[in-house]
N, C-alpha and C positions, 0 to 999 in steps of 0.2 A: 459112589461105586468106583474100584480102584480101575484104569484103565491105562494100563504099560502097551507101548508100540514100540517094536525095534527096527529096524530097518537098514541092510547094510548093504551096500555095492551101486556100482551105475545103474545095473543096469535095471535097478528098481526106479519108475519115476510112475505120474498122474496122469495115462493117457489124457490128451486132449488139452493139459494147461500149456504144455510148452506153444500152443498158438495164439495164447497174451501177448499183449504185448506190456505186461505189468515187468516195473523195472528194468526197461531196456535202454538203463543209462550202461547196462552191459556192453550195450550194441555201440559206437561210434556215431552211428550216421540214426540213432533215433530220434520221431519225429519229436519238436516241444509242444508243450500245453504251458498257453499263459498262465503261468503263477501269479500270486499276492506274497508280499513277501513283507512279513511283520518284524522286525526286532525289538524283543522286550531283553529288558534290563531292569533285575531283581541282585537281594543281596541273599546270603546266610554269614551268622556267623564274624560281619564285616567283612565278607569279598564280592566284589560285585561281580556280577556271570554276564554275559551277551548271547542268549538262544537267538534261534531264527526260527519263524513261523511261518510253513509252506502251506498253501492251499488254492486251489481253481480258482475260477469267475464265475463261474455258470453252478447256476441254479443256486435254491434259496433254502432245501432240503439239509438238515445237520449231517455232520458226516461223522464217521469213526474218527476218533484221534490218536495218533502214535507219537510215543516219544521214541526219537533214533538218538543212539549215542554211537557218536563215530568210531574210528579207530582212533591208535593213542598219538596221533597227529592232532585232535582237538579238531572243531571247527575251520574247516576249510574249503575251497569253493568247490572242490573234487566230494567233500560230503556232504554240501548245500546240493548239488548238481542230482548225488544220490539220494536226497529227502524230496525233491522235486518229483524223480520219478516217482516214489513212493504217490507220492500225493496224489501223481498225475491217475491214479487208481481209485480216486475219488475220497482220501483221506487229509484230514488235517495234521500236518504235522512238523515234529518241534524237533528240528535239530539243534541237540543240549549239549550246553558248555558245562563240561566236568572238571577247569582246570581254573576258570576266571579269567577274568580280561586281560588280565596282567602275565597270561601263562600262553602263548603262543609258538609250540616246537617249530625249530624250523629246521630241524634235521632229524635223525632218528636216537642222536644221543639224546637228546633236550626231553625227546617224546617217549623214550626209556626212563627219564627223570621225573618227567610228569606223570606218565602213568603212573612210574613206580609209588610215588608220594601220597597217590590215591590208594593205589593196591593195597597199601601197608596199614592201611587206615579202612576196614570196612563198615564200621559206623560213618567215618564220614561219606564215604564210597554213597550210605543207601544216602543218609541226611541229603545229599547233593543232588541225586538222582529224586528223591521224595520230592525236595523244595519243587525243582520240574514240573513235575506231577502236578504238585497244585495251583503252581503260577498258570500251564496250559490249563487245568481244569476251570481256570478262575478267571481265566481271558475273555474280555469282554468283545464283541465287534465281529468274532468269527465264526464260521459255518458249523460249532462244535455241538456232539453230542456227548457231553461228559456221562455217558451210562455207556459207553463204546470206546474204550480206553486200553492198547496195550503199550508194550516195549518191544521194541530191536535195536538191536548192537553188532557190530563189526569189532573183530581182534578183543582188543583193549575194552570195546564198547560192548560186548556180546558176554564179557563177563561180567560187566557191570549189572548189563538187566536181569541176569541170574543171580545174584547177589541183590539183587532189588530184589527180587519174587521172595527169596528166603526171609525177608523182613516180614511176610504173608500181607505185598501190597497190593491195593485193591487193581487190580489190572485183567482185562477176559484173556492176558495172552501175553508170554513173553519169547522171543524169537532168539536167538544166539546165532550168527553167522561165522563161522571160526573164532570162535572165543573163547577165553580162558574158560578151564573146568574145573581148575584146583581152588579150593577158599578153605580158612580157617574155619570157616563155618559150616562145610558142607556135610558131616555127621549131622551137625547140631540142630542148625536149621532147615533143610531142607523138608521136613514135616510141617512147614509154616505156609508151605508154598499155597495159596490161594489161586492162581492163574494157571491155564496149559499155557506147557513148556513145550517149546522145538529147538530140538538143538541141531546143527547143522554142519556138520563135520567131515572135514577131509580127514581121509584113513591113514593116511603117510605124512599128515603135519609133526612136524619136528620139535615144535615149538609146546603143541599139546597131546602131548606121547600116549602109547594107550593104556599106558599104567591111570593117568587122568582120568582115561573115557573108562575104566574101569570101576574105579572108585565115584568118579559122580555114580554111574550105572548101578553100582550096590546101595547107593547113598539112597537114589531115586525109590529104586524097590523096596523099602525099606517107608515109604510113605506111602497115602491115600490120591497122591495128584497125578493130574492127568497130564501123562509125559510123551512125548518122543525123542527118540535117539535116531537119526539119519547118519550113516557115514557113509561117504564118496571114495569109491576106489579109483587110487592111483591122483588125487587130491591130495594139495599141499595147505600148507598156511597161506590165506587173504588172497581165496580162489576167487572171492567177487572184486577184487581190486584190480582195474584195467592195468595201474603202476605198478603191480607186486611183477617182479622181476628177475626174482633171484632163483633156478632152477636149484626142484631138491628140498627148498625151505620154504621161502613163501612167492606163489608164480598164480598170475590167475588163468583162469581154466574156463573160457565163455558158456561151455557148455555144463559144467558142471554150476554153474552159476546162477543159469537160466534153469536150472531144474533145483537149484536149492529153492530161490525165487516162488517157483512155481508152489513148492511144498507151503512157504508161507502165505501166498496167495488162497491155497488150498483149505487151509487152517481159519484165515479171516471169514472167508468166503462162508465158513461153516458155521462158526459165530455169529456173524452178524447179518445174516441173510434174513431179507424181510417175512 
């Protein structure tokens, strides 16, 4: 059954979620939960990657698994800090290295350069994000329940797992947190999609205009999958990034954040509810 959601402005959100406290690496002063912290080191291709593997201590119950693909900074302790919260929500999960070990931005040109070299390449884009997928599904030692498996992404990362989903990967769910909407593929493949999609969108990102959010949105209707479109009014680009800084283009926004948040929490919760 085809099932399209749109949903546009602030001041639309989920009575009652914003009192999580699900991802409140929002917040500065949130409380922590002891993590496990796994690093696996897998190849494709001849490059080696470095994930990190977030998950609780307590209890002995399997949990859902998420793979987060950061923004196009790669792996860093600002997106470890951010798969922790996630986790602390009672999931396992794998923040994924889309660039290899050898590929570490340390400023925002490098990480223009990096993304870019991925962007340009969307076979390798899903190949990299797939390898993920299997190595977490195939990891031995942790709380997982590989039949409880999505994606989320940030900027750079948030296009990536949309560009996953249109490969028709097996996944209950893929999230987009201001992330790219344009792909060569988006006519092509987006009828492959297998997973509900959220996508999570400031209304006045500069960066994803709404000529973008147009074309994915005809792209979408145009398929059987079960979608959402959320846009945040008066929302810039990398409104959940405490670092985005630059008014106008990308600035984060706590309270739009906390209600993007929300929306995904809302989505899991639906899924995978006992």
């Amino acid at each position: 059954m085809k099932q399209t959601r749109f949903f546009a402005g602030l001041s639309f959100f989920l009575a009652g979620c914003l009192g999580s406290n699900a991802l409140a690496d929002t917040v500065p002063d949130r409380a922590e939960t002891e993590m496990i912290e796994t690093e696996v080191i897998y190849e494709l291709d001849g490059t080696e990657f470095e994930s990190t593997i977030v998950h609780g201590i307590e209890g002995d119950e399997p949990l859902p698994g998420i793979l987060m693909v950061p923004n196009w900074m790669g792996p860093t302790e600002a997106s470890l800090e951010k798969a922790k919260a996630v986790a602390e929500e009672g999931r396992v999960v794998m923040m994924v290295d889309m660039y290899g070990v050898d590929v570490r931005p340390a400023d925002s040109g490098e990480a223009a350069e990096a993304a870019g070299s991925v962007r340009a390449d969307r076979s390798l884009m899903r190949a990299r994000l797939g390898k993920a997928h299997d190595v977490l599904r195939q990891k031995e030692g942790i709380p997982l329940d590989p039949e409880r498996l999505a994606a989320i992404g940030f900027c750079f990362g948030g296009g990536t797992v949309l560009e996953y989903a249109r490969s028709g990967a097996d996944l209950d769910a893929v999230v987009s947190f201001h992330g790219d909407l344009a792909s060569p593929t988006l006519e092509t493949d987006s009828g492959q999609i297998q997973s509900a999609v959220l996508v999570l969108h400031g209304a006045d990102d500069p960066y994803v205009p709404q000529e973008d959010v147009t074309a994915f949105r005809e792209a979408m209707l145009a398929t059987e999958a079960d979608w959402t479109l959320v846009q945040f009014g008066n929302a810039v680009h990398s409104f959940t990034d405490p670092e985005a800084n630059a008014p106008g283009e990308a600035m984060y926004d706590s309270l739009v954040a906390e209600r993007a948040f929300s929306f995904m929490e809302e989505l899991f919760e639906a899924l995978w509810k006992d």
